[in-house]
MIMAR-92338 format. One record per residue (C-alpha): x, z, y. Coordinates in steps of 0.2 Angstrom, whole numbers, plus 2048, in hexadecimal, padded with zeros to 3 digits. Layout:
XZY ...
! end
This chain:
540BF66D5 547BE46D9 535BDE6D5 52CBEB6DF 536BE86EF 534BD66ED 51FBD76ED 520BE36FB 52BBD7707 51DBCA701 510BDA706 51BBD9717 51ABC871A 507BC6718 4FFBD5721 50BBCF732 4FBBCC73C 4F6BDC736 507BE573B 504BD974D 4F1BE0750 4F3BF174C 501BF5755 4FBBEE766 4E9BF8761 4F2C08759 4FAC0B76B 4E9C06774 4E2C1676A 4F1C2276C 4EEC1F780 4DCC1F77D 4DEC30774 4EBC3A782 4E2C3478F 4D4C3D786 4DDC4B789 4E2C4E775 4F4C5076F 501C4176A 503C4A758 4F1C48754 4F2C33753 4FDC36745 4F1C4173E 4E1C3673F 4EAC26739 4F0C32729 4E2C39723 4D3C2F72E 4DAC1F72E 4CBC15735 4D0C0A743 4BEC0874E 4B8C1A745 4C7C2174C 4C2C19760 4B1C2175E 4B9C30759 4C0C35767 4B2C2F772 4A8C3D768 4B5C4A76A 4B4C4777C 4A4C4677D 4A2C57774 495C4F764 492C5B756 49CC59745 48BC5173D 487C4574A 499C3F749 498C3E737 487C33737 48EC29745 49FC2673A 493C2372C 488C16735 49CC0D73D 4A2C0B72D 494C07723 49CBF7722 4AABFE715 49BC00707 49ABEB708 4AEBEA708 4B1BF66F9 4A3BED6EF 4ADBDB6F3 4BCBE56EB 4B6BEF6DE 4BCBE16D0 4CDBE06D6 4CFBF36DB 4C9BF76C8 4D8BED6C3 4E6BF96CD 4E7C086C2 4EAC196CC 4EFC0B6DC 4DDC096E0 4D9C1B6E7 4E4C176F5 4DEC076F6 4CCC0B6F9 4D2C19705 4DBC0C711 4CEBFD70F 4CCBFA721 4C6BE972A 4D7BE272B 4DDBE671B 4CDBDE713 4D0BD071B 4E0BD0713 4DDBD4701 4CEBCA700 4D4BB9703 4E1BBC6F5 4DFBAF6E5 4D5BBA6DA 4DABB46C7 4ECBB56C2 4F4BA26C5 4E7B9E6D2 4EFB956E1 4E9B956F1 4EEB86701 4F0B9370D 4FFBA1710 501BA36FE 507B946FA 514B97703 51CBA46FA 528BA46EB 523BA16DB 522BB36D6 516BB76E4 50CBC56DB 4FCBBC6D0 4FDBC86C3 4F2BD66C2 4FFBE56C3 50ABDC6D0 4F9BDA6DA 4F6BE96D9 507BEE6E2 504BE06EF 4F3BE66F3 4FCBFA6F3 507BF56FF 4FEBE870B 4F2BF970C 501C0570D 508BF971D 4F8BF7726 4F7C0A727 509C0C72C 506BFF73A 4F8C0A741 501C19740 510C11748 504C0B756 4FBC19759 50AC2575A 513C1A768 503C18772 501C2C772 513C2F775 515C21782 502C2978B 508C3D789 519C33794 513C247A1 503C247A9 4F8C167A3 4E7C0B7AB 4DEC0F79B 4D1C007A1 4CCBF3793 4D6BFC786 4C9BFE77A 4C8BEC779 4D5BE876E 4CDBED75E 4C0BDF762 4CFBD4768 4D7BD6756 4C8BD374C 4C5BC2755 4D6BBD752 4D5BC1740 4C6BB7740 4CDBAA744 4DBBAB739 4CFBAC72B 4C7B9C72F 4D5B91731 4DBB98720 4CAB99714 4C3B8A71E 4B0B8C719 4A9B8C729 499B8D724 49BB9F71D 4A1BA7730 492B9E737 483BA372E 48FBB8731 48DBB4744 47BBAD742 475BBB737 47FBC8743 476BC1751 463BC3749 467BD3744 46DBDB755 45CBD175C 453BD974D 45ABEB747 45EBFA751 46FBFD758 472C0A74B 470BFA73E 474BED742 487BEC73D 480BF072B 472BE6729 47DBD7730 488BDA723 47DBDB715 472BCD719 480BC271B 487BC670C 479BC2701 476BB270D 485BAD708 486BAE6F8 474BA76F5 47EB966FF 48BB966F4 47FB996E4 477B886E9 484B7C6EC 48CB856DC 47BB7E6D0 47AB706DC 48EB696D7 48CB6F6C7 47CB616C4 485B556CF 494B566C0 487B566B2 480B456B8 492B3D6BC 498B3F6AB 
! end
């Protein structure tokens, strides 16, 4: 039990900017949502059995706007198309968590990604960045990172839900200037951005994402765009680091 409670305050104390973002853009969707005109309760539950931070915004926009159940499904679809590149990023480690990884593919949202893919990847790996800040027992083995990653996901969702719930209660209550709200989901993904470039420090990586997401809104429909971003840049990406891979690998042949 000792152990468990220690990896979930480690869990704690790494998904912070999490706990930070979602709280500020939990609330800006619970007034979002009663301003729509929808009950407090149903924030609690969407972020229970939805649990899709943007999907959820667009959600309510539909509901508002009246949209059938199949075009809200294909426009869900198309928002969160995205997931498919995340859950195949994870696939290795979430084979590795036992009965854990149901929930875990369940609550694999943007944020949470971002989280559990910068973890070090093979027991013993250390990293330079947040990591190495923690005690020796931070979680590198395969069970205990499977409860670290349970519980980073596990938190994240209760941060939205606590979020949305007191931006619906404090809506149903005070009156609120809904304007510009909606853009704190955008303001959270930039500062996580960031965040993730001052900690993996391969520049190079974010800027052929933005180049590639660039061409692609240029190129592809609306309806795309996000997904072919996504994809291309992945496979840019790797091709990149495929080449400087071979290209150090020769460059240690010759020196030796």
């Amino acid at each position: 039990m000792s152990n468990k409670r220690s990896i979930f305050v480690h869990a704690l104390r790494y998904s912070i900017p999490v706990l930070l973002g979602y709280l500020v853009i939990g609330i800006a969707f619970g007034l979002l949502l009663v301003d729509a005109g929808y009950p407090w309760w149903l924030s609690l539950v969407m972020g229970i059995v939805m649990y899709a931070g943007a999907g959820q915004y667009i959600a309510v926009g539909l509901f508002a706007a009246g949209v059938g159940l199949m075009e809200s499904a294909l426009v869900q679809f198309v928002v969160n198309a995205r997931h498919m590149a995340y859950g195949l990023t994870m696939l290795k480690r979430f084979n590795a968590t036992g009965a854990l990884k149901y929930y875990l593919i369940f609550a694999l949202t943007d944020e949470t990604f971002a989280l559990l893919s910068s973890l070090p990847d093979r027991q013993g790996e250390q990293e330079t960045g947040r990591e190495a800040n923690y005690s020796p027992d931070y979680p590198f083995s395969a069970e205990k990172r499977a409860w670290f990653m349970f519980f980073v996901s596990l938190l994240d969702q209760g941060y939205w839900i606590a979020g949305s719930i007191i931006g619906a209660a404090a809506g149903s209550l005070i009156p609120f200037n809904m304007e510009g709200i909606s853009f704190a989901l955008t303001a959270l993904f930039i500062v996580l951005l960031i965040e993730q470039i001052l900690r993996l420090k391969k520049l190079s990586v974010f800027v052929i994402s933005a180049l590639v997401a660039i061409l692609a809104v240029v190129v592809f429909p609306n309806r795309l765009s996000l997904l072919a971003s996504m994809v291309i840049s992945l496979v840019f990406v790797q091709f990149v680091y495929n080449i400087k891979g071979v290209k150090h690998g020769k460059d240690s042949e010759f020196s030796s």
